[in-house]
MILO-742335 format. One line per 10 residues: number of its first residue (from 1); their letters; for each residue x, y, z of C-alpha. Coordinates in steps of 0.25 Angstrom, whole numbers, padded with zeros to 4 digits. Example, Ala and Ser with C-alpha at 12.3 -4.5 7.8 and 13.67 -1.06 7.14 Angstrom:
<nodes>
1) AS) 0049,-0018,0031 ~ 0055,-0004,0029
</nodes>
This chain:
<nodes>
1) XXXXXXXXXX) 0063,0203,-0155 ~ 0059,0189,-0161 ~ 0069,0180,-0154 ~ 0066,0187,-0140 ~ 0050,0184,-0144 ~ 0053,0169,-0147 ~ 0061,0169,-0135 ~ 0051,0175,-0125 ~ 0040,0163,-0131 ~ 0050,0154,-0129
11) XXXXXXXXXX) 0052,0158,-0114 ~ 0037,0159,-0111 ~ 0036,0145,-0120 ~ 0046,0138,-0109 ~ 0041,0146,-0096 ~ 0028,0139,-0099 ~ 0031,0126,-0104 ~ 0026,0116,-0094 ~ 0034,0106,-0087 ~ 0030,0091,-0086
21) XXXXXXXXXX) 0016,0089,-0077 ~ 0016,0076,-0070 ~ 0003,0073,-0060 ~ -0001,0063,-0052 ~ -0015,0062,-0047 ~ -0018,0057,-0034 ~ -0033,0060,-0025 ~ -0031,0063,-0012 ~ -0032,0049,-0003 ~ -0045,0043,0001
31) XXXXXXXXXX) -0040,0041,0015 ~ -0030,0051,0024 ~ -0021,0042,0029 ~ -0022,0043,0046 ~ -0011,0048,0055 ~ -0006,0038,0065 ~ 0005,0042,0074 ~ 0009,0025,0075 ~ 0006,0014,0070 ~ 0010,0000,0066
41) XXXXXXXXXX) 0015,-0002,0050 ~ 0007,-0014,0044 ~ 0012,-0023,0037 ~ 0007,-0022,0021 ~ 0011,-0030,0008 ~ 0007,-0026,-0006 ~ 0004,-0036,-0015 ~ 0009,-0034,-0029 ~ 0000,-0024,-0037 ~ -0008,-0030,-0050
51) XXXXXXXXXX) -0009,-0023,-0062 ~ -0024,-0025,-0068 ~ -0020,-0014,-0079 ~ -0015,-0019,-0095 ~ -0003,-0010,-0092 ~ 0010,-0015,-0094 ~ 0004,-0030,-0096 ~ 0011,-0033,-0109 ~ 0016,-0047,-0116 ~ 0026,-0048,-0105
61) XXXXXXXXXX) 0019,-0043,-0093 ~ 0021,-0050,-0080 ~ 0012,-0048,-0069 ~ 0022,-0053,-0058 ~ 0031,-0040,-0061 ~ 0021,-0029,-0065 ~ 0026,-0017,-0065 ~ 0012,-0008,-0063 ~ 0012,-0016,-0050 ~ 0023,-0015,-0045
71) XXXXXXXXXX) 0023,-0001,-0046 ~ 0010,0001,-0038 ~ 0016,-0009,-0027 ~ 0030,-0001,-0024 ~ 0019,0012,-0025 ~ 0010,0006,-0015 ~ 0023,0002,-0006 ~ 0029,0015,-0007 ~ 0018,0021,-0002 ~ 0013,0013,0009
81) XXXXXXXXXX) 0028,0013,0015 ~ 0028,0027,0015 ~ 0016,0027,0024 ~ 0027,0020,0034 ~ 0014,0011,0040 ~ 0016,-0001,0032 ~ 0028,-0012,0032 ~ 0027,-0017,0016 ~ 0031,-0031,0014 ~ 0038,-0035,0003
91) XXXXXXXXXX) 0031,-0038,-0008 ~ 0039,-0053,-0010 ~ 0032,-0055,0003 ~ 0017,-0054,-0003 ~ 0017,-0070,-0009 ~ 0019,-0075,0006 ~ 0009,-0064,0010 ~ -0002,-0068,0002 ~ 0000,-0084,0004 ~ 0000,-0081,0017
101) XXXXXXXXXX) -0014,-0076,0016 ~ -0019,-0087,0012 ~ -0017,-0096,0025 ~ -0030,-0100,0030 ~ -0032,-0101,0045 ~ -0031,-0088,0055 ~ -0017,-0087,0055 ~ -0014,-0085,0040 ~ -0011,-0068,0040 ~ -0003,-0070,0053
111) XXXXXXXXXX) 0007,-0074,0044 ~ 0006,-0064,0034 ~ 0017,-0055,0033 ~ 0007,-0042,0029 ~ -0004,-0035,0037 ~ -0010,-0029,0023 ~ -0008,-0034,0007 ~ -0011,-0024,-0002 ~ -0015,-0030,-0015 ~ -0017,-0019,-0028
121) XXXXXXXXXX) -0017,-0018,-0044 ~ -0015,-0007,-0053 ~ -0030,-0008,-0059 ~ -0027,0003,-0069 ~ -0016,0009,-0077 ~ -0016,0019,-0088 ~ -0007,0029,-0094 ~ -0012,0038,-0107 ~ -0005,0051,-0114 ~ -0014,0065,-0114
131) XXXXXXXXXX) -0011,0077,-0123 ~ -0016,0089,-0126 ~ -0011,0100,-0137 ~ -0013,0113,-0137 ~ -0009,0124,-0145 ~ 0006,0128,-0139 ~ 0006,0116,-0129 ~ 0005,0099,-0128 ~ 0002,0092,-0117 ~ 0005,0077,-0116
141) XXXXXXXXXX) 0000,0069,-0103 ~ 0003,0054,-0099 ~ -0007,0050,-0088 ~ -0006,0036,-0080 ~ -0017,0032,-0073 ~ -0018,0019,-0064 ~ -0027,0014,-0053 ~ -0023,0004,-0040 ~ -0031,-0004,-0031 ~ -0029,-0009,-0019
151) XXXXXXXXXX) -0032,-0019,-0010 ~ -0027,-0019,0005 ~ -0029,-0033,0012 ~ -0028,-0034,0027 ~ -0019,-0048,0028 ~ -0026,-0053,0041 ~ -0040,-0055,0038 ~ -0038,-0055,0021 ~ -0049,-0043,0019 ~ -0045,-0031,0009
161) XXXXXXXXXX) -0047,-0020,0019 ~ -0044,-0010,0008 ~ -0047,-0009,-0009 ~ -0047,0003,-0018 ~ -0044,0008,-0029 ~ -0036,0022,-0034 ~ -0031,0027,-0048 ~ -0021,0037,-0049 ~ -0016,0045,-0060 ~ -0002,0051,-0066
171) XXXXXXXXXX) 0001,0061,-0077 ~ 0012,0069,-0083 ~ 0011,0080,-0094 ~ 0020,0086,-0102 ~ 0017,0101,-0110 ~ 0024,0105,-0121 ~ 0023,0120,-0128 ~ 0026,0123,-0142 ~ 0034,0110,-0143 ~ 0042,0112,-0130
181) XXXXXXXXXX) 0043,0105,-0117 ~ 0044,0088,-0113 ~ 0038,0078,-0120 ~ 0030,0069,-0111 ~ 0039,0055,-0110 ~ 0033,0043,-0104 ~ 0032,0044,-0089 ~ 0033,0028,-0084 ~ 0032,0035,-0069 ~ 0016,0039,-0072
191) XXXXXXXXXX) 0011,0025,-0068 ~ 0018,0025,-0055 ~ 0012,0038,-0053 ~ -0002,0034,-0056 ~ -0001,0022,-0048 ~ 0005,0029,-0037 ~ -0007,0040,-0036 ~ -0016,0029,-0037 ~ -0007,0021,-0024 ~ -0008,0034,-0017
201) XXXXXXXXXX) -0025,0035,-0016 ~ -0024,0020,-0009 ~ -0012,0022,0001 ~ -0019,0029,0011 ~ -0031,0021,0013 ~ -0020,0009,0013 ~ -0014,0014,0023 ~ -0024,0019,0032 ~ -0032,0005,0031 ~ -0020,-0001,0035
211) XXXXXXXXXX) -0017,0007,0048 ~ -0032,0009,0052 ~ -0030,-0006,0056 ~ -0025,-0011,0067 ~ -0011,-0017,0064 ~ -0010,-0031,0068 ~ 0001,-0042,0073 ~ 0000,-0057,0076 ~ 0005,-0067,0086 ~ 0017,-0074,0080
221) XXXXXXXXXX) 0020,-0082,0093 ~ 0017,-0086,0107 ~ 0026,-0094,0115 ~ 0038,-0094,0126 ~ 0045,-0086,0118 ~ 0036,-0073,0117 ~ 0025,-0068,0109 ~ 0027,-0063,0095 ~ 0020,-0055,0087 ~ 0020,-0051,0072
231) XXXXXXXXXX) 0025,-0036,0068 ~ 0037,-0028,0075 ~ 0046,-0016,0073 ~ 0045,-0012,0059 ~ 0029,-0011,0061 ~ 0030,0000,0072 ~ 0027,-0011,0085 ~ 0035,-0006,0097 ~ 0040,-0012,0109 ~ 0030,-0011,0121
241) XXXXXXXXXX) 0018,-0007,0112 ~ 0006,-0014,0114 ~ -0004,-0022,0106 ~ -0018,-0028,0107 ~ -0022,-0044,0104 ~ -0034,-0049,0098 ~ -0040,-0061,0096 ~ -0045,-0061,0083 ~ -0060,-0061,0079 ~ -0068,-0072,0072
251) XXXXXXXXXX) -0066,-0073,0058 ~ -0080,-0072,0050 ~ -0083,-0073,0035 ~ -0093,-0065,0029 ~ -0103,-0074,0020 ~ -0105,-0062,0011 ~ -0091,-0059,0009 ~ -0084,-0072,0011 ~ -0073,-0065,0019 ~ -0069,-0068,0032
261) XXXXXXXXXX) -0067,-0058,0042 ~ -0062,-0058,0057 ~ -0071,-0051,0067 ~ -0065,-0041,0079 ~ -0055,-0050,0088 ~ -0055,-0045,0104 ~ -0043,-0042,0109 ~ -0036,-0051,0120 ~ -0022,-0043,0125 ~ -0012,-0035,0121
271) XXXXXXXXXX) 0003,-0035,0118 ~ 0014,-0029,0121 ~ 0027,-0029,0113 ~ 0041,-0032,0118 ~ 0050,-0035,0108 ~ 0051,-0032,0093 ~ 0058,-0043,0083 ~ 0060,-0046,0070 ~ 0070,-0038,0059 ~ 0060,-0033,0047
281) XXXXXXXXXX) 0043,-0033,0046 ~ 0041,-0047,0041 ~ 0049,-0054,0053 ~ 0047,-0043,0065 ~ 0039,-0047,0077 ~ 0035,-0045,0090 ~ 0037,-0049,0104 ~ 0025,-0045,0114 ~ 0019,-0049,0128 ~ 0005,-0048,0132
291) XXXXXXXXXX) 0000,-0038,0142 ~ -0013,-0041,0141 ~ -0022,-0054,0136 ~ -0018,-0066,0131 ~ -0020,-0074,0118 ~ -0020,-0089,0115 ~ -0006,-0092,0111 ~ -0010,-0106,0102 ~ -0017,-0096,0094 ~ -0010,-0083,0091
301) XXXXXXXXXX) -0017,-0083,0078 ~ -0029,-0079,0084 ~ -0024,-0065,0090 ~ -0019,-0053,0083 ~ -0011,-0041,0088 ~ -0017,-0029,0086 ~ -0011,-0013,0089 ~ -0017,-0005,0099 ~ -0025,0007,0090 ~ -0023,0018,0101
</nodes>
């Protein structure tokens, strides 16, 4: 009768014992992203992540290969690729990128490889242990928390057209009753997770200012042997499709501000595209003919490609 008594509490001991809780907090998304049935990807490079934390900045550290940013960059890329609206640039590319931006004169960002850089830091990192007893049961619970900001730039004109900040939050528990169930180890994959909740509050609104404006090309050449423009396959341009061309605004600068902006340009014709080129997203172009308008072609710098928003 004893045995089949310690037998039954031992039954009712493992039948309730619980098994290892792991959470991940993240709030719903400030912005929903919108439905477009087609669009043109844009062209995006993300600047390696800073690390503005103490975490993981020992005797040794080297800021060239931190880890905490690079985990938050191959997080941001994963999820900005699965959007399938983006072409990520390599990230060896960002040092030509950036030098690039620094070329005075109008023609600078024509260059540039990149219709957005997104520029980030992990601002805060922290993990801590939580436990509780009670009078059958422990409780043990590693929480990481960590918050990311980001800043999206728009190449052409230099401005930050996005910046905000979001905090996310990973925790795994473990239980044990009367002594029995798993000890709670160390969990190295609760910083990804953090950071990853944290990514997951800023991706939409990435996105959708993104793909609220219009994509862009430029004029690469004008002569005898065709006109060329910037962008092809892999960006989602099609033969026949057509495309507006604008002669850019006046560019202003704001006293207040010190920054220089370009008012609304008028448009002068549209395009039409005849042939696609190049093997991969930094070297494809396009071939394309005027059907209506006409530009100056001593200064293609002056004139931008713009889609047709239908």
């Amino acid at each position: 009768m004893k045995k089949n008594l310690i037998g039954i509490v031992l039954l009712m001991i493992t039948i309730c014992l619980p098994a290892q809780k792991q959470v991940v907090r993240v709030e719903s998304q400030i912005q929903d992203v919108k439905p477009e049935q087609q669009f043109l990807k844009r062209k995006v490079a993300i600047a390696r992540f800073s690390n503005e934390t103490e975490y993981a900045k020992g005797i040794f550290y080297d800021k060239a290969n931190d880890p905490l940013g690079k985990q938050a960059v191959d997080i941001l890329s994963t999820k900005l690729a699965a959007s399938n609206k983006f072409i990520l640039l390599e990230r060896e590319d960002m040092d030509k990128i950036l030098q690039e931006m620094k070329i005075t004169g109008q023609e600078g960002y024509q260059k540039v490889g990149a219709d957005y850089i997104i520029v980030g830091s992990v601002t805060e990192f922290g993990r801590k242990n939580v436990g509780g007893v009670k009078v059958f049961s422990r409780s043990k619970s590693q929480i990481v928390e960590a918050g990311v900001s980001i800043r999206l730039i728009d190449v052409s004109t230099g401005q930050i057209i996005y910046s905000e900040e979001a905090k996310g939050e990973a925790e795994t528990t473990n239980k044990t009753v009367l002594g029995l169930g798993e000890k709670t180890d160390y969990d190295a994959t609760l910083s990804d997770k953090a950071i990853s909740a944290a990514i997951s509050k800023l991706v939409e609104n990435i996105i959708n200012n993104c793909m609220d404006r219009p994509w862009k090309s430029y004029f690469l050449a004008y002569d005898e042997n065709g006109i060329i423009i910037s962008g092809g396959k892999s960006q989602g341009i099609k033969i026949g499709e057509s495309y507006d061309v604008i002669e850019k605004g006046k560019s202003v600068k704001n006293p207040q501000t010190g920054m220089t902006f370009e008012l609304p340009g008028k448009s002068v014709g549209k395009i039409k595209i005849d042939f696609l080129g190049g093997d991969n997203p930094q070297s494809e172009f396009s071939m394309v003919s005027f059907t209506e308008g006409s530009i100056d072609k001593s200064n293609l710098s002056n004139y931008y490609i713009k889609e047709i928003k239908k």
